[in-house]
C-alpha positions, 0 to 999 in steps of 0.5 A: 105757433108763436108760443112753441116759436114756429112761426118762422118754420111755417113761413120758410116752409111755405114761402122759401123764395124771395122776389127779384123786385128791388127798385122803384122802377122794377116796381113800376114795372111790376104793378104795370105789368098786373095791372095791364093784365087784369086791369086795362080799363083802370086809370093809369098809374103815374107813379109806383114806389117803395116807401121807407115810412109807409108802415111808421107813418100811416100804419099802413103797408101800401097806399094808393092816391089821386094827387089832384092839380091843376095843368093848363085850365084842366085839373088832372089826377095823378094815381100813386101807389106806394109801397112799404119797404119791408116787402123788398125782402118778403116772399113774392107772393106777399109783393104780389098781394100787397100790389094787388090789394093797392090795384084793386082800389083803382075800381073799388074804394072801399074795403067791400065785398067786391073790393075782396072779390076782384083782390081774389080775381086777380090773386087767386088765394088772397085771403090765404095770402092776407092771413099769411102776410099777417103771421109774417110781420108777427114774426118780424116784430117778435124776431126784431127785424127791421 
């Protein structure tokens, strides 16, 4: 496909739509929503944005962590998920994915096998959608975009 340049044939195919998701606080929102809905017995999230360096910074395309400090004589953790830019223009699908994966390290820390099977839970298709969202920013990067 990338020799014959289709790949962005398949994606617009395949993923024509794009979400309505734009900001910090409809991400929050959004990731809520998810995680009330599959999650309810997860710790709460306290923070859930886009970040413009994300995928420059940790060669990653979202981020989950516990910011520890201490409140009164208690020490309280804070769960953060952050999210790369580049998904404020993908397909809603991809959004949902990169969410749910960041969500589905609330239970599970590792990449294991049940890490995969509540990803999968939460997302019916995942690894569909995980091999797609790769072809995606192969496209990107071999069409220039930012």
């Amino acid at each position: 496909m990338i020799a014959q340049n289709r790949l962005g044939d398949y994606l617009r195919q395949r993923y024509p739509e794009r979400h309505a998701v734009q900001s910090d606080k409809a991400l929050y929102a959004y990731a809520q929503a998810l995680k009330q809905e599959h999650l309810r017995n997860a710790p709460n999230l306290d923070k859930v944005l886009f970040d413009n360096r994300l995928d420059l910074t940790h060669r990653a395309l979202g981020l989950h962590t516990a910011v520890s400090r201490v409140q009164g004589g208690k020490l309280k953790a804070k769960k953060e998920i952050r999210i790369a830019s580049l998904f404020k223009d993908a397909a809603p699908q991809f959004l949902k994915m990169i969410v749910v994966h960041e969500l589905a390290h609330l239970k599970e820390s590792d990449h294991n096998k049940a890490f995969y099977q509540l990803c999968e839970y939460m997302q019916p298709g995942y690894h569909q959608l995980e091999f797609d969202l790769r072809i995606y920013l192969t496209w990107r990067d071999l069409s220039g975009a930012q």
